[in-house]
C-alpha positions in Angstrom: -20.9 15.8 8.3 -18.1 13.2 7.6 -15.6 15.5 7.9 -16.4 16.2 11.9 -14.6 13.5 13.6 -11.7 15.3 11.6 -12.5 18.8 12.5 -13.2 17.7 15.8 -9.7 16.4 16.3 -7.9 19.5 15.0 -10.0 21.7 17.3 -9.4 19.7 20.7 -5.2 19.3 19.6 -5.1 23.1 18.8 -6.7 24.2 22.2 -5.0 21.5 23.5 -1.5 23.1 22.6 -2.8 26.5 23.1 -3.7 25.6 26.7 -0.8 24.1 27.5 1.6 27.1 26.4 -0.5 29.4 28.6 -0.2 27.6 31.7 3.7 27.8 31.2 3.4 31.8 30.1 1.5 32.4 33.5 4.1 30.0 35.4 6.9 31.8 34.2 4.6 35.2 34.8 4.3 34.7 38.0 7.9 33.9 39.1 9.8 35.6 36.3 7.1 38.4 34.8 9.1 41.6 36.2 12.3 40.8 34.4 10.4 39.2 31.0 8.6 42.0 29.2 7.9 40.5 26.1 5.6 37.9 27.5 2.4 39.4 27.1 3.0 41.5 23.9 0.8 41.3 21.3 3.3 39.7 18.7 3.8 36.5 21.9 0.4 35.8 21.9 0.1 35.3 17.9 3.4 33.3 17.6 1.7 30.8 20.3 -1.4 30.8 18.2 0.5 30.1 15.0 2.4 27.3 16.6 -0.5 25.6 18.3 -2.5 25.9 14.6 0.5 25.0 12.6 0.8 21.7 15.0 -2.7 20.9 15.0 -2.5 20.7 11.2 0.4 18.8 10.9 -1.1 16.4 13.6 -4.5 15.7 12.2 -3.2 16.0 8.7 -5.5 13.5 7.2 -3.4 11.9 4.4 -0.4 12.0 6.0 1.2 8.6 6.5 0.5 5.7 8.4 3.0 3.4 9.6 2.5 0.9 12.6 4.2 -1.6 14.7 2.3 -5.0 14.5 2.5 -5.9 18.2 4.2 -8.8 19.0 6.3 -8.7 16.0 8.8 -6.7 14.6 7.2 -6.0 11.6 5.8 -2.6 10.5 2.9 -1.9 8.5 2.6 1.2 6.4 0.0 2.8 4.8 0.8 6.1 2.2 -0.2 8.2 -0.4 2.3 8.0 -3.8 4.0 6.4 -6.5 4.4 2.7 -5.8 7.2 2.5 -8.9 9.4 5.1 -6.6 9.7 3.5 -3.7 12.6 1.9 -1.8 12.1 -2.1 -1.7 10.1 -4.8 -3.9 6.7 -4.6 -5.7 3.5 -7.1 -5.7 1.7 -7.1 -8.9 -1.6 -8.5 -9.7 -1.7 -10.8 -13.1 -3.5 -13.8 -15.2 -3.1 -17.3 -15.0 -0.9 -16.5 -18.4 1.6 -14.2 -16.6 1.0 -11.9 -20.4 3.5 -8.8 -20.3 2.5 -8.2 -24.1 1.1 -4.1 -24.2 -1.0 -5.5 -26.7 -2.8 -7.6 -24.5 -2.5 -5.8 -20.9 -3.2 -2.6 -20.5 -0.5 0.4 -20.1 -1.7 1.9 -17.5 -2.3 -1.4 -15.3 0.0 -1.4 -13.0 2.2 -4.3 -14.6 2.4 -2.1 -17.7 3.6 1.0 -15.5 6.3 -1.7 -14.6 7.3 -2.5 -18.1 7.5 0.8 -19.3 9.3 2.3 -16.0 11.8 -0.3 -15.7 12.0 -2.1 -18.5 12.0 1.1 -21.0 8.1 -0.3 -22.8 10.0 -3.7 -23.7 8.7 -6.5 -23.2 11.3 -8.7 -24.4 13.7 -8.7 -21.2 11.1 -8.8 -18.8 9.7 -12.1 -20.7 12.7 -13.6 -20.7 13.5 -13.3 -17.1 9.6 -14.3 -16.4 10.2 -17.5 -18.3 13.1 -18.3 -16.3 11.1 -17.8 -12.8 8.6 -20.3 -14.1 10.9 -22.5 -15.6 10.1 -25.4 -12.8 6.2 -24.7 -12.2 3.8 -26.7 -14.0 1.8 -25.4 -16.4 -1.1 -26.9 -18.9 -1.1 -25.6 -22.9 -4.2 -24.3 -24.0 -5.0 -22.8 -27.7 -6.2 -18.7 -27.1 -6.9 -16.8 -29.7 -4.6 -14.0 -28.4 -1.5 -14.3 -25.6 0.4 -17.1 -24.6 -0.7 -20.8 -24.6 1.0 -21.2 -21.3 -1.7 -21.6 -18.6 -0.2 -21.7 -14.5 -1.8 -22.6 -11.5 -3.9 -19.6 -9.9 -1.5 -18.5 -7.0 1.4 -19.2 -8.8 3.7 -16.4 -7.8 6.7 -15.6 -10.2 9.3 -13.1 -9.0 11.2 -11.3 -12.0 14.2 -9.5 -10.9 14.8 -5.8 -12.2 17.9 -4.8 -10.4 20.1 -6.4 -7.2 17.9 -4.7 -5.2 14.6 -4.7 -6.3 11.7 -7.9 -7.3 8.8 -7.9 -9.2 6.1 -10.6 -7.9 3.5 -11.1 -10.4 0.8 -13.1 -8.8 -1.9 -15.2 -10.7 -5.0 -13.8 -9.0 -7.3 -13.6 -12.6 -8.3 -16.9 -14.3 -8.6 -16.2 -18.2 -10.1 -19.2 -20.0 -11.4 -19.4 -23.6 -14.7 -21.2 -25.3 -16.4 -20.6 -28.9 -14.0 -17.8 -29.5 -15.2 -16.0 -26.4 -12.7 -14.7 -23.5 -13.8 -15.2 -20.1 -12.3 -14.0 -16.9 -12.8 -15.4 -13.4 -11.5 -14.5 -10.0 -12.9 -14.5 -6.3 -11.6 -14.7 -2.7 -10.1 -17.9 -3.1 -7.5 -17.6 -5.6 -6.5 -13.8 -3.5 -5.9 -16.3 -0.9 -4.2 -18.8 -2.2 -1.9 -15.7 -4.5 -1.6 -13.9 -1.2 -0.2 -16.6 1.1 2.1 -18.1 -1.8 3.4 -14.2 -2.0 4.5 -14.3 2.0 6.3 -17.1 1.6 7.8 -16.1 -1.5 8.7 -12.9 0.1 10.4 -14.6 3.0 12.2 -16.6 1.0 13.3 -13.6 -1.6 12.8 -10.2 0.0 15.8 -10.6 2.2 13.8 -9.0 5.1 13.2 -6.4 3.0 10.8 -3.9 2.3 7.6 -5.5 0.2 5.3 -2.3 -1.6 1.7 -3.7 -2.7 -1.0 -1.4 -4.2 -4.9 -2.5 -3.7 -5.8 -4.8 -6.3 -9.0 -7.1 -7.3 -11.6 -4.1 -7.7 -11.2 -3.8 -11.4 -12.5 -6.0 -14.1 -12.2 -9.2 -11.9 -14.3 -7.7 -9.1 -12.9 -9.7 -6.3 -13.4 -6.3 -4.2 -16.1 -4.0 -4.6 -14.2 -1.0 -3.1 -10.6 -0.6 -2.7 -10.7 -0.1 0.7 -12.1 -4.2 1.0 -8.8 -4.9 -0.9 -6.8 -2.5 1.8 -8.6 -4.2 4.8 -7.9 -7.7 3.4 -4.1 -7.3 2.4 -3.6 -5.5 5.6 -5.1 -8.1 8.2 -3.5 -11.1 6.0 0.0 -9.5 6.5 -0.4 -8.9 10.4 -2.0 -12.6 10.6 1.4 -14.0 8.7 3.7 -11.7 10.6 2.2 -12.5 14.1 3.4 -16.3 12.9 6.7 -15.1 11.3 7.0 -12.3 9.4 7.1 -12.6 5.7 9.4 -9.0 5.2 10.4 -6.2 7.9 7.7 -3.8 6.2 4.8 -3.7 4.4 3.6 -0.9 2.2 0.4 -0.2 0.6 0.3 2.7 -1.9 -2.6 4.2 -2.6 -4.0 7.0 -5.1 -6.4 10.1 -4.1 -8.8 8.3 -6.5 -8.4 4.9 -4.7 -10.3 5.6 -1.8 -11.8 8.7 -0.1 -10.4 11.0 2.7 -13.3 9.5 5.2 -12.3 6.0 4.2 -8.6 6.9 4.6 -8.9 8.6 8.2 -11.4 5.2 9.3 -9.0 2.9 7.8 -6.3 4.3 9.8 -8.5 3.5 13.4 -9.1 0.0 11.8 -5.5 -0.7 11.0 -4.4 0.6 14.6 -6.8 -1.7 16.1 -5.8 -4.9 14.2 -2.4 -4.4 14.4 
């Protein structure tokens, strides 16, 4: 029963198509039909009805990109199935309050230790040293952990690590770690995704060069900011088109996304919601 809005669409666009090519068969039939003798052969008729399915399918295609013009701006928001550490342009990453790049400490398959291990060959060490340089003027507070850095930054804090001439990393300090009687605790909520998520459009104005800014969804795992990652979708998506109605942070968003991330019903409603916002 989910699927129907879905099925429904594919059956009205290939009758639709079908329809249409017949009415131009029995125009050209009744003007040209003497002189065109392949017109109503068998093997006509099932090229048409190829086409129209093969169109149908390529139209209603449900995971098939999205990519919109905010109105009013010239913007573009983008929505797409694939590999966020591929793509052209720069990269949004979630992280602590302790901006840790250590693999013994974050995970590899976070998306921050995808970034170390993609670009920076699983070392650390030059990544550090270019994070330490981004943070060089922001004001932090030293705190004793039993494990990581001692190097606490405001939550927001955005620091923007550079991998190549043409591509940024923006680690964002979205995840408040704190430590008391030997215990770890992590906080996060709505508030500091705001405050991390305006601080990263200014940031990206300021950096991107009107450039292309790739984000993935973010705050539904062990900080549970977002319950489902179609919440963390919906929220990055309507903060960028509230930003870029004001002045655009970069000429294109994009949000990658998984086949585990969110469902094909949540993917074919997001796209109506995003077209309506936008």
């Amino acid at each position: 029963m989910k699927y129907i809005n879905l099925f429904k669409d594919s059956f009205f666009t290939f009758f639709s198509i079908l329809g249409a090519a017949w009415i131009v068969i029995q125009i050209i039939d009744f003007f040209w039909g003497n002189h065109i003798s392949w017109l109503k052969a068998n093997p006509t008729f099932l090229l048409i009805l190829f086409i129209s399915f093969i169109y149908s399918a390529v139209i209603n295609y449900p995971f098939k990109k999205i990519r919109i013009k905010i109105s009013g701006t010239e913007a573009y928001l983008t929505l797409k199935y694939g590999d966020i550490l591929t793509g052209e342009g720069h990269i949004a990453v979630a992280s602590s309050n302790f901006f840790n790049t250590s693999l013994d400490i974050i995970s590899g398959k976070s998306l921050l230790g995808q970034i170390i291990n993609f670009f920076f060959n699983n070392d650390n060490s030059n990544i550090e040293e270019k994070l330490l340089t981004a943070l060089a003027n922001i004001k932090y507070e030293s705190v004793i952990v039993s494990r990581g850095k001692n190097k606490s930054y405001p939550i927001g804090t955005i620091a923007s690590v550079e991998i190549n001439r043409e591509k940024k990393v923006f680690l964002m300090a979205i995840t408040k770690i704190s430590e008391k009687n030997g215990h770890e605790y992590i906080d996060s909520n709505i508030s500091y995704v705001h405050k991390a998520i305006n601080n990263l459009w200014d940031k990206a104005e300021n950096e991107t060069d009107n450039g292309i800014l790739n984000i993935v969804p973010f705050g539904s795992g062990i900080s549970k900011i977002f319950n489902r990652n179609v919440e963390s979708i919906l929220y990055i998506v309507q903060s960028f088109i509230d930003r870029s109605k004001k002045k655009r942070p970069c000429s294109e968003l994009i949000v990658y996304i998984k086949r585990s991330d969110i469902c094909l019903n949540e993917y074919v409603e997001l796209k109506k919601i995003i077209e309506f916002l936008a």
